[in-house]
Backbone bond lengths (Angstrom), bond angles and torsions (degrees), N, CA, C in turn:
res aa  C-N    CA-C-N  psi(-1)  N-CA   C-N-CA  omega(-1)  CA-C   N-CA-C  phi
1 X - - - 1.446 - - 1.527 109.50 -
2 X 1.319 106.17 129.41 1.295 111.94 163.33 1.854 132.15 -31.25
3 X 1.042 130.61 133.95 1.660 103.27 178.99 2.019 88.30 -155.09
4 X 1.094 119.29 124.81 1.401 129.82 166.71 1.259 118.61 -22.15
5 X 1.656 140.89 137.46 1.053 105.33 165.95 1.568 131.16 -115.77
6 X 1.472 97.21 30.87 1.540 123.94 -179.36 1.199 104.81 -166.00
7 X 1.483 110.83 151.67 1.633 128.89 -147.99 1.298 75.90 -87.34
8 X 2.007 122.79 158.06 0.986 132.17 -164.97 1.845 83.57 -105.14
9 X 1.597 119.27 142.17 1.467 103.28 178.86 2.202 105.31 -91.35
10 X 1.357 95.86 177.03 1.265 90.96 -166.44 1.357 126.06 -73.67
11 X 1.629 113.10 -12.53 1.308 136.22 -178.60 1.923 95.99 -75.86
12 X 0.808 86.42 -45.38 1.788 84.84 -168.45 1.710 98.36 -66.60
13 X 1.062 116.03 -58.33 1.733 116.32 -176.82 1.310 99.11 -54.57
14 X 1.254 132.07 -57.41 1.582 116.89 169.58 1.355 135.70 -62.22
15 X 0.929 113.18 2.21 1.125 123.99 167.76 1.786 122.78 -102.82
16 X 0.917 107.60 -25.92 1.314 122.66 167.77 1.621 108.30 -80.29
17 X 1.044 141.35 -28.76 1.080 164.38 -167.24 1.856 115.59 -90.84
18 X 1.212 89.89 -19.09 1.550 110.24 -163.44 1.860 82.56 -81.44
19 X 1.084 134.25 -67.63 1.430 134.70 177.81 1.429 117.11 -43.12
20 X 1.265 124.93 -4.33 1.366 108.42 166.67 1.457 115.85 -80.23
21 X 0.987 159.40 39.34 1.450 154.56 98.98 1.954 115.72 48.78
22 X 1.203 120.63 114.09 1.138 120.05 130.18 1.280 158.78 -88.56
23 X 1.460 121.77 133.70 1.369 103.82 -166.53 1.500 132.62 -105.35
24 X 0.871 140.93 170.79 1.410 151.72 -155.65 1.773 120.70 -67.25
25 X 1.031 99.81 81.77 2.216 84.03 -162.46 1.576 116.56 -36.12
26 X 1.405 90.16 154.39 1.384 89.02 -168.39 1.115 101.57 -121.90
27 X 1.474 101.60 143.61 1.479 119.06 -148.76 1.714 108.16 -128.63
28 X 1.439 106.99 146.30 1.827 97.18 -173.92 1.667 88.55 -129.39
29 X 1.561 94.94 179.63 1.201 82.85 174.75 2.101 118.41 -106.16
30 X 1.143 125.49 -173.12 2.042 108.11 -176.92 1.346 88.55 -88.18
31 X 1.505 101.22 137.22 1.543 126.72 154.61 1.587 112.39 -40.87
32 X 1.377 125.22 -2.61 1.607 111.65 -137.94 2.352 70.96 -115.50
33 X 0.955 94.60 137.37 1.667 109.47 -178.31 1.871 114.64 -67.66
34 X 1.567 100.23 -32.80 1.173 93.72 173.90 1.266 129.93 -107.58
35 X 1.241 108.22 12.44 1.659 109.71 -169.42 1.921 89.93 -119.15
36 X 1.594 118.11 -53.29 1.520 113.95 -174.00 1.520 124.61 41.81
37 X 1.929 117.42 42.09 1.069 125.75 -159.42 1.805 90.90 -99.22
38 X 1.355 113.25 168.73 1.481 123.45 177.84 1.654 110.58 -81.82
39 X 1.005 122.45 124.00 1.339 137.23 166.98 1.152 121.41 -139.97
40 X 1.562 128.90 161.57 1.147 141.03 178.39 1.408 117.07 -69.40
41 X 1.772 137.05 151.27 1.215 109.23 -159.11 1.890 99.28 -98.21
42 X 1.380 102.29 159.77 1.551 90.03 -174.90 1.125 101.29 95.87
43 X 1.670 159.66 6.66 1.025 142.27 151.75 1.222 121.63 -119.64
44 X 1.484 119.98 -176.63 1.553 130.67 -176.10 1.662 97.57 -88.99
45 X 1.228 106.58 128.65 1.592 125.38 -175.84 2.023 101.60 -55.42
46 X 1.198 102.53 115.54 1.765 95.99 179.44 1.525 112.67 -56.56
47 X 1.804 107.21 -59.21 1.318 110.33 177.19 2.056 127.85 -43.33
48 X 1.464 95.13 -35.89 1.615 98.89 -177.41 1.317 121.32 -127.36
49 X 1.320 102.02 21.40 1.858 109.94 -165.41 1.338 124.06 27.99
50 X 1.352 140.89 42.43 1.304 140.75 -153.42 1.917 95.05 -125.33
51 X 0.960 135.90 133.96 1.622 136.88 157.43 1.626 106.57 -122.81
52 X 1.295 112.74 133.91 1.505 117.73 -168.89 1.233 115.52 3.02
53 X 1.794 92.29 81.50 1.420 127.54 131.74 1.971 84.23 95.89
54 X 1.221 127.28 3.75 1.529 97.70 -138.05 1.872 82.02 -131.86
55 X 1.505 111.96 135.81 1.615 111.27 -165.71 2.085 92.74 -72.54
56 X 1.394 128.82 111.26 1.250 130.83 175.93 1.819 110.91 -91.79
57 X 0.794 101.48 -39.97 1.622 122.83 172.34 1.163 145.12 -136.06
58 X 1.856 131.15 131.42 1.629 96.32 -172.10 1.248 114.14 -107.39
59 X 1.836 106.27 158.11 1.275 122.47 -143.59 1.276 125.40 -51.76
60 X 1.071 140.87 164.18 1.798 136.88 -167.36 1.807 86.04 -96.78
């Protein structure tokens, strides 16, 4: 098994560490004309249950 052969110091692990980053969801707006609420792309609209153009569920 692999094993290091010097302790990694703490500046370096934090720093390497510093690039893990999250990012911002990305958000579109609903195909549906009267509702045009923010959702994620790829899903059924919460506010109007509609996914391209088409009623999939009814609304919460």
């Amino acid at each position: 098994m692999a094993v290091p052969k010097r302790k990694k110091s703490r500046s370096n692990t934090r720093s390497r560490r510093s690039q893990w980053k999250t990012s911002a969801p990305q958000l579109v707006e609903c195909s549906n004309r009267a509702c045009r609420k923010l959702k994620p792309p790829h899903v059924v609209c919460p506010e109007c249950g509609q996914y391209d153009n088409r009623q999939v569920v009814e609304p919460a």
